[in-house]
C-alpha positions in Angstrom: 114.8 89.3 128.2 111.8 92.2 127.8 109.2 91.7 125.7 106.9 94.3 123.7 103.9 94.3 121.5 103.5 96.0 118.4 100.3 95.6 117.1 99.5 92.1 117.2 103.0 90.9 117.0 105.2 90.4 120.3 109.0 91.2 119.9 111.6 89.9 122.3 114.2 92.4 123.2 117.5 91.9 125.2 118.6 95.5 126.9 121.0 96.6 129.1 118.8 99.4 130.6 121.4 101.8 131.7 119.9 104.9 133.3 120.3 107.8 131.6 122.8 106.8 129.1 124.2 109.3 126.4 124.6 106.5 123.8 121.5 104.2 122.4 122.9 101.3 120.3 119.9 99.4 118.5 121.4 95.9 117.1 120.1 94.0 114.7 120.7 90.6 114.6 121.8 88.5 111.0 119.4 86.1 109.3 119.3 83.3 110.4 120.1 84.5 114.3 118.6 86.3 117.0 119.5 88.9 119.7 121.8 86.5 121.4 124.4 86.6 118.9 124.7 90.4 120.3 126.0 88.9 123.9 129.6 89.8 123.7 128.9 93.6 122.9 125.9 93.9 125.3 128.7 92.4 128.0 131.5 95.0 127.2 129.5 98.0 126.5 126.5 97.2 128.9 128.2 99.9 131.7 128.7 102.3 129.4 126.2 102.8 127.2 122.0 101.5 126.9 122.3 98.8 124.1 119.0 96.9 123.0 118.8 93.3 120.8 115.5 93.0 119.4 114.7 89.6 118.2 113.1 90.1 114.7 109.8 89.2 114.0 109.9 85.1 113.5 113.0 84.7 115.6 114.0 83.9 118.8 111.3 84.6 121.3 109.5 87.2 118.7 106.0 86.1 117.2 106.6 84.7 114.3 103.1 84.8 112.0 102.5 81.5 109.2 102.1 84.4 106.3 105.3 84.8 105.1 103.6 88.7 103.4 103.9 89.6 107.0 107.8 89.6 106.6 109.9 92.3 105.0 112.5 94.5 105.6 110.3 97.4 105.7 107.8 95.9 108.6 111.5 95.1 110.2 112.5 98.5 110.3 109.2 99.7 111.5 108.9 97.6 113.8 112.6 99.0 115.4 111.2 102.1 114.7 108.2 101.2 117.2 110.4 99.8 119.6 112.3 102.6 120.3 109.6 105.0 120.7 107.5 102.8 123.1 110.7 103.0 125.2 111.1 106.8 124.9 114.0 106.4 123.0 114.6 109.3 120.7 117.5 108.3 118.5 120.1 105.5 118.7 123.4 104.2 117.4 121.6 101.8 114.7 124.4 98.3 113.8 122.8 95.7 111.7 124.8 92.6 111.0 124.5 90.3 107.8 122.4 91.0 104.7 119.4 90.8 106.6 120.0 93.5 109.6 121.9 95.7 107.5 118.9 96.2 105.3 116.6 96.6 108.0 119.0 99.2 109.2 119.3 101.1 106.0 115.5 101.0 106.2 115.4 102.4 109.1 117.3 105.5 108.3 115.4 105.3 105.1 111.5 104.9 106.6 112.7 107.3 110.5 115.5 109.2 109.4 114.9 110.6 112.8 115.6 108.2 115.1 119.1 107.4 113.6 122.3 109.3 115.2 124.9 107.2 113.0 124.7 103.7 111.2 127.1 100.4 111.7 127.0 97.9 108.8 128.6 95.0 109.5 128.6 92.2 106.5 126.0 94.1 104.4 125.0 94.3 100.8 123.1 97.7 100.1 121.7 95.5 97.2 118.4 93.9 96.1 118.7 90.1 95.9 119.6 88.9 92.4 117.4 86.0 90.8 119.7 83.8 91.8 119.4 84.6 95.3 116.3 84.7 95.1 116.0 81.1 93.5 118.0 79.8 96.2 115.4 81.0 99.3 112.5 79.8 97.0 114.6 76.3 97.2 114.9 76.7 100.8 111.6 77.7 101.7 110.0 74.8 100.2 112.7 71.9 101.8 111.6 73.5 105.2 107.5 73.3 104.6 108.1 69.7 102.7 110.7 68.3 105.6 110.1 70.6 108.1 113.6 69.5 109.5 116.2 72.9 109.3 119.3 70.8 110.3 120.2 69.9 107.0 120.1 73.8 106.1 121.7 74.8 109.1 124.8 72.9 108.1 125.2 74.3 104.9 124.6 78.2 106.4 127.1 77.4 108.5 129.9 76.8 106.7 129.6 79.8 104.3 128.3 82.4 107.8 131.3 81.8 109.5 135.3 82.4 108.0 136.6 78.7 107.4 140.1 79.6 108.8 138.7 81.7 111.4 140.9 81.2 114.7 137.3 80.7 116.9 135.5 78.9 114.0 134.8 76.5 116.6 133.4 78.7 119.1 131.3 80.8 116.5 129.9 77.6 115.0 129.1 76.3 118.0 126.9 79.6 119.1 125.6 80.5 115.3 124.2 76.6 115.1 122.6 76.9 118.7 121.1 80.6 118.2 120.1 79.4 114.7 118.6 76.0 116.0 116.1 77.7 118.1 114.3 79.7 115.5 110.8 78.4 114.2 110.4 77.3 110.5 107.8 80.1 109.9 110.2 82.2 110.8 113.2 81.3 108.8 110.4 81.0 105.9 109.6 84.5 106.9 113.5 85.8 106.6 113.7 84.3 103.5 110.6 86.2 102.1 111.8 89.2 103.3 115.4 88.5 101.6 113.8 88.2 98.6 111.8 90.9 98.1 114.3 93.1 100.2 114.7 97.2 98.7 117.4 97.9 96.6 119.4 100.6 98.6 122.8 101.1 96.4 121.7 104.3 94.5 120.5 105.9 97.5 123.6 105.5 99.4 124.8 108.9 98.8 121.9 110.7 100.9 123.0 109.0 104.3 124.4 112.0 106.0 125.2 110.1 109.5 128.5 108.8 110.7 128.6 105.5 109.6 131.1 102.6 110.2 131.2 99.8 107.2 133.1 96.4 108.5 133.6 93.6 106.8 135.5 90.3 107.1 138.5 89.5 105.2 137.2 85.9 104.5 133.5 86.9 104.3 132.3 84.3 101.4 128.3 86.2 100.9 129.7 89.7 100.6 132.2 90.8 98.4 135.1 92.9 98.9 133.9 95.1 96.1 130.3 95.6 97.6 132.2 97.1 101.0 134.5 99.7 98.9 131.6 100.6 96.5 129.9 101.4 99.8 132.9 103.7 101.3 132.7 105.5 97.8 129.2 106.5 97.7 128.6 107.3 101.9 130.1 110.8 102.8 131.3 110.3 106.0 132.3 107.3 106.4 134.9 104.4 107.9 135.6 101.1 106.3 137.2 98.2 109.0 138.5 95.2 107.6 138.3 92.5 110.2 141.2 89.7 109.3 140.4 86.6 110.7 136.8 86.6 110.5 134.2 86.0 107.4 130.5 87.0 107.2 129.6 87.1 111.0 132.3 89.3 111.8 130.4 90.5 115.0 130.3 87.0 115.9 133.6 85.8 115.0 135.8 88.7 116.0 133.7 90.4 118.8 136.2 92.4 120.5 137.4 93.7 117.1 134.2 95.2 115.9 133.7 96.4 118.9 137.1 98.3 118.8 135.5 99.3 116.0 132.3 101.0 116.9 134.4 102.7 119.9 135.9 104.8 117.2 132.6 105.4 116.0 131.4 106.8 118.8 134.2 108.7 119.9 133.9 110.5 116.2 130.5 111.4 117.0 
């Protein structure tokens, strides 16, 4: 794994570094991952095309700062922004899985249009979180500063991140609890800031004018069916996948399917 610093903050990034490659895919992992849960698409596409996992700030091997105002899905997106240029990269493929990196990757096209060729949004809700939602991460922000123990959360995330009749529940489960197990509290605290207080982006959806692939999971249990199709209505050129067997970490769950998936992206653009 590479590392960069931006600013003050280091980021961890996993990348195949395939000379000269036509293609950039930038993926951005799902709260409460890291770049690791990328490892099936970096192994299948690694000889094809140049494909780089950040770790977001506060996970994995990124810094992860105590103030939980350092974490938004803005300073995400910027700080994607700032990876790619300090690696000369001048536009890229941008997939963000979950709520959490398909906001940061709406961002991004939002905050460096430029740097975007086309947009994958795999599990994502466009929309800001509702007060509920918001109540919820409050709840779970303050068990993890009072008991500072995240197994207890861990095994309630789990349950409702992957599809419960999913044919390699066991499989997923077993890689979303170890990739989820080795974040730090501050930075699941973090996540769950920038969760909170993340943009609304459903009006806007209308002025993406990339290709852009929508997939969801047929089981997914944190995004609605209706969010995905009122997505497909409002982006111009767009494709909607439906992955059966899989629910809200359908790029975990059902790797070789998404990635079928983003093929036919690519061969559209």
């Amino acid at each position: 794994m590479a590392e960069a610093m931006l600013g003050d903050i280091r980021i961890h990034y996993l990348d195949t570094e395939l000379p000269d490659a036509d293609v950039i895919l930038l993926l951005l992992h799902a709260f409460p991952l890291q770049a690791g849960m990328w490892d099936e698409q970096l192994r299948r596409f690694g000889d094809q095309y140049r494909l780089i996992a950040p770790d977001l700030k506060g996970f994995g091997g990124s810094d992860a700062p105590n103030d939980p105002a350092a974490y938004s899905v803005e300073s995400y997106a910027d700080d994607a922004a700032g990876l790619l240029s300090l690696l000369d990269l001048e536009r890229a493929v941008v997939a963000g899985q979950g709520v959490l990196g398909g906001q940061v990757a709406l961002a991004l096209f939002e905050r460096h249009r430029e740097q975007v060729a086309a947009l994958v949004l795999a599990g994502v809700s466009p929309d800001a979180a509702t007060p509920e939602e918001a109540a919820a991460n409050a709840t779970q922000q303050h068990w993890i500063r009072v008991e500072g123990d995240l197994q207890l959360l861990i095994n309630r995330l789990v349950d409702r991140l992957v599809g419960r009749e999913t044919s390699r529940r066991a499989e997923a489960v077993r890689l979303a609890r170890q990739l989820m197990g080795a974040n730090p509290p501050a930075g699941w605290i973090g996540g769950l800031e920038a969760l909170t207080n993340r943009p609304d982006f459903g009006p806007d959806l209308d002025k993406i004018d990339v290709p852009t692939l929508v997939v969801r999971g047929a089981a997914d249990e944190l995004v609605p069916r209706e969010t995905a199709d009122a997505m497909v209505v409002q982006i111009p050129d767009v494709e909607l996948v439906t992955v059966a067997d899989a629910g809200h970490l359908v790029s975990l769950e059902q790797p070789e399917a998404v990635s079928r998936a983003v093929e036919g992206l690519l061969e559209r653009i």
